[in-house]
N, C-alpha and C positions, 0 to 999 in steps of 0.2 A: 504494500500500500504506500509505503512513503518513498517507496524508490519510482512509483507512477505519477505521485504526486509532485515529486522535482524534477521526474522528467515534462511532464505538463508545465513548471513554471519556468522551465529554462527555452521551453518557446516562446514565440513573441507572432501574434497575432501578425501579418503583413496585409493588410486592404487597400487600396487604391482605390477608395471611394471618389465623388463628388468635388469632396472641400480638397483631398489633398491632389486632383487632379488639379485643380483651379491655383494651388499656391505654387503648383509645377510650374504652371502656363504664365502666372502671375510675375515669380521670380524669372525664369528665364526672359520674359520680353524687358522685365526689367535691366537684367543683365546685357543684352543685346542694346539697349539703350544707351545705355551706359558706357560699354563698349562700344559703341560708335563715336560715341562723345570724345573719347580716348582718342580714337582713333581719327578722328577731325581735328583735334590739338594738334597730335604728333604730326600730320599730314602737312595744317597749313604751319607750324613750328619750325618744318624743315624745309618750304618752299617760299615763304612769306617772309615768315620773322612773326616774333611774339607778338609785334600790335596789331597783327590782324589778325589772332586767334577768337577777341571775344566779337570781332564781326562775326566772323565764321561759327561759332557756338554759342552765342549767348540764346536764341530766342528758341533751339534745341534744348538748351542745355533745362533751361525756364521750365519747358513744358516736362521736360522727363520730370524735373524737379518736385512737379507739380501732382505729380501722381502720388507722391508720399501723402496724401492726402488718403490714398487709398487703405495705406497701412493703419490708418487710426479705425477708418469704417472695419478692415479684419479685428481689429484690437476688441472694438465694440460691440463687434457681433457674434462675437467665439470662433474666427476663423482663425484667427494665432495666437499667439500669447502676450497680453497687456504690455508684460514687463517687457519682453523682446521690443516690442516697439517702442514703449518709451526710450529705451536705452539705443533703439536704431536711429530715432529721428532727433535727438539731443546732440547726437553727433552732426547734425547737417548745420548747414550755413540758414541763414534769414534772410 
């Protein structure tokens, strides 16, 4: 009995439900966003010069920015975890 019982608790459920499809799709476009953004510095950084960087990304950079917006609606609705975002979005600029 106890040796069924810890082989039962050393699984771990794995589900690909709904919500954690959604934080897949969530995070990666965010990531790909991101990564663009990067990769529009680095681009115009090396063919331009730095003061045409925030031509080139500011109004990109804005909008991704903006989507953190998104992270409090998961925080509020049980789609992540509160703390996780307070502590992600304390880190960004204003």
């Amino acid at each position: 009995m106890a040796r069924q019982m810890t082989a039962q608790a050393g699984r771990q459920s794995v589900s690909f439900g709904p919500k954690k499809g959604y934080l897949v799709f969530y995070n990666a476009a965010s990531a790909m966003a991101w990564a663009t953004i990067l990769g529009r510095v680095v681009s115009v950084l090396s063919y331009k010069g730095a003061s045409f960087v925030p031509l080139a990304v500011d109004s990109f950079a804005r909008t991704t920015q903006t989507f953190a917006i998104m992270e409090i609606i998961h925080a509020l609705t049980g789609i992540s975890c509160p703390i996780r975002t307070q502590h992600t979005l304390s880190g960004r600029p204003a």
